[in-house]
C-alpha positions in Angstrom: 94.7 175.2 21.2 91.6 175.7 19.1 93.9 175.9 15.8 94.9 172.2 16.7 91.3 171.3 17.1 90.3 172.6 13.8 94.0 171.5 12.4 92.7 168.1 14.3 89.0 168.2 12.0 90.8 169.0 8.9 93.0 166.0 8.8 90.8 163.7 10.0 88.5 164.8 7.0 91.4 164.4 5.0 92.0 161.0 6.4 88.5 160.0 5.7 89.2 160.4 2.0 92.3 158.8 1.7 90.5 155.6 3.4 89.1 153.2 1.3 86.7 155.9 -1.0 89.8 158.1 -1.5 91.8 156.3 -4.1 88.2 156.7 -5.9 87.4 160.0 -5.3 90.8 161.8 -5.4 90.7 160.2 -8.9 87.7 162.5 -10.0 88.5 166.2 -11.0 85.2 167.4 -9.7 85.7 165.3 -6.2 89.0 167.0 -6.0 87.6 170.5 -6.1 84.9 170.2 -3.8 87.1 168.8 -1.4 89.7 171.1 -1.7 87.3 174.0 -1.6 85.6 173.0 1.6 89.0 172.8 3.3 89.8 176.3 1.9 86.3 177.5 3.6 86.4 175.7 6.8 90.6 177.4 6.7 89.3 180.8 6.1 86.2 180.6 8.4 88.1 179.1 11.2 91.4 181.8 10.3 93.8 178.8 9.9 97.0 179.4 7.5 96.5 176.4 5.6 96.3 172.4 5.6 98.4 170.0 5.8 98.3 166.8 4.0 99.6 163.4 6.0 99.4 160.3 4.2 102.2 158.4 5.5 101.8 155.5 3.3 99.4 155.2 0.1 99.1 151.4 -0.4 98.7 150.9 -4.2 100.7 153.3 -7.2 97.1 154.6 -8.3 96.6 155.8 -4.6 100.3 157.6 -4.8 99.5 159.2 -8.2 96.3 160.5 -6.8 97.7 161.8 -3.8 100.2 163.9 -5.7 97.6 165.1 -7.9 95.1 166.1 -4.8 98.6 167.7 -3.2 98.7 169.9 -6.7 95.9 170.7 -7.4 95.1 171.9 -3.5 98.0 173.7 -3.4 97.3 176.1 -6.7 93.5 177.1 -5.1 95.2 177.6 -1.4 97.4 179.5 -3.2 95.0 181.7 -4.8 93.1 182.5 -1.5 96.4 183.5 0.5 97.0 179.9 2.8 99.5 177.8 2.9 99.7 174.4 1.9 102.3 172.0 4.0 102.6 167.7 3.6 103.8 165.3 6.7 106.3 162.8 5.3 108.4 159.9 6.5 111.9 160.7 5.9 112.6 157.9 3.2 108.8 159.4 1.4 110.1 161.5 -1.2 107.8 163.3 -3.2 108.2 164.1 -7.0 110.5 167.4 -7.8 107.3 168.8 -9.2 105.3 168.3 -6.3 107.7 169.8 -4.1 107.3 172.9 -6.1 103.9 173.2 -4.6 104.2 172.7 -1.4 104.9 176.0 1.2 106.5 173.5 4.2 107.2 170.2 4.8 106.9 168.9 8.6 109.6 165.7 8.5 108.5 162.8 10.6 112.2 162.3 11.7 111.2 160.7 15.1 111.9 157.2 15.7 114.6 156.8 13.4 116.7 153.4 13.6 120.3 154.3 14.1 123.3 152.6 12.5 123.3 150.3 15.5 119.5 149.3 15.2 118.3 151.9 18.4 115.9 153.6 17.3 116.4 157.3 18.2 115.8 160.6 15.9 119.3 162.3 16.9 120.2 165.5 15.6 122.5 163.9 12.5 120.0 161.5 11.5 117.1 164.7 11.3 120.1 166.4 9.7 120.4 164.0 7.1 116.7 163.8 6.4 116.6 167.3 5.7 119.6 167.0 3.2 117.5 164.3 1.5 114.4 166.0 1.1 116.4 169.4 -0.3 118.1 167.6 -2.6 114.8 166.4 -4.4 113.6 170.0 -4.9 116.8 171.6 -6.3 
C-alpha cells in the first residue's frame, strides 16, 4: 500500500507539470532533467521500480510533442539507474513507433469501452483488440 502512495505523489507531480506550466517547461531541456531526476530520486529513495506517465489527453500538438519528448528522455536516465519506465494510454492513444521503443510497459486503459452496440463495457475481445493495436505500432 505504501508503493501506491508514493506511486500516488509521483503522478500527481507529474500531473502538476502537464497542467497549464507543463507544455512550457517540458519544452525546456534543463526543466526536463530536473524533473526527471527528482522522480529518479524520490523512485530510488522510496524503492519504487519506476514511473509511470498518464497523460490521457494533451490538448494542443506542441503539448503532444513535448510529452513524447519528456517520455524519451525519462526513459534513457531510468534506464541508466536500473527502473522502469511504463505510460497509461487510452486504447485509440497511439504513441510514435519510436517512443514505444522506450517504454518498459504499457498499462492500457481498456475499461469503459463502447461496444459495437453503443454499451459501454471493456469485454475481453474489445481488451483483445486493443492489445493487437498497440503491438502493431511497435513492430
Amino acid at each position: 500500500m505504501v508503493r501506491m502512495a508514493v506511486c500516488a505523489v509521483l503522478e500527481g507531480l507529474i500531473y502538476f507539470c502537464t497542467c497549464s506550466l507543463y507544455c512550457k517547461m517540458s519544452t525546456i531541456t534543463i526543466s526536463n532533467q530536473i524533473l526527471t531526476k527528482r522522480m529518479i530520486l524520490v523512485s530510488l529513495k522510496e524503492d519504487l521500480n519506476g514511473v509511470d506517465f498518464d497523460w490521457e489527453q494533451p490538448s494542443t500538438q506542441q503539448e503532444y510533442s513535448a510529452y513524447l519528448h519528456l517520455i524519451v528522455e525519462a526513459a534513457d536516465e531510468f534506464h541508466r539507474s536500473g527502473l522502469l519506465v511504463s505510460v497509461a494510454l487510452h486504447p485509440h492513444q497511439l504513441l510514435p513507433k519510436e517512443v514505444y521503443s522506450h517504454v518498459d510497459r504499457i498499462h492500457l486503459m481498456a475499461y469503459d469501452m463502447i461496444e459495437s452496440n453503443g454499451v459501454h463495457h471493456a469485454s475481453f475481445n474489445n481488451g483483445e483488440n486493443c492489445v493487437i493495436i498497440h503491438y502493431r505500432c511497435f513492430v
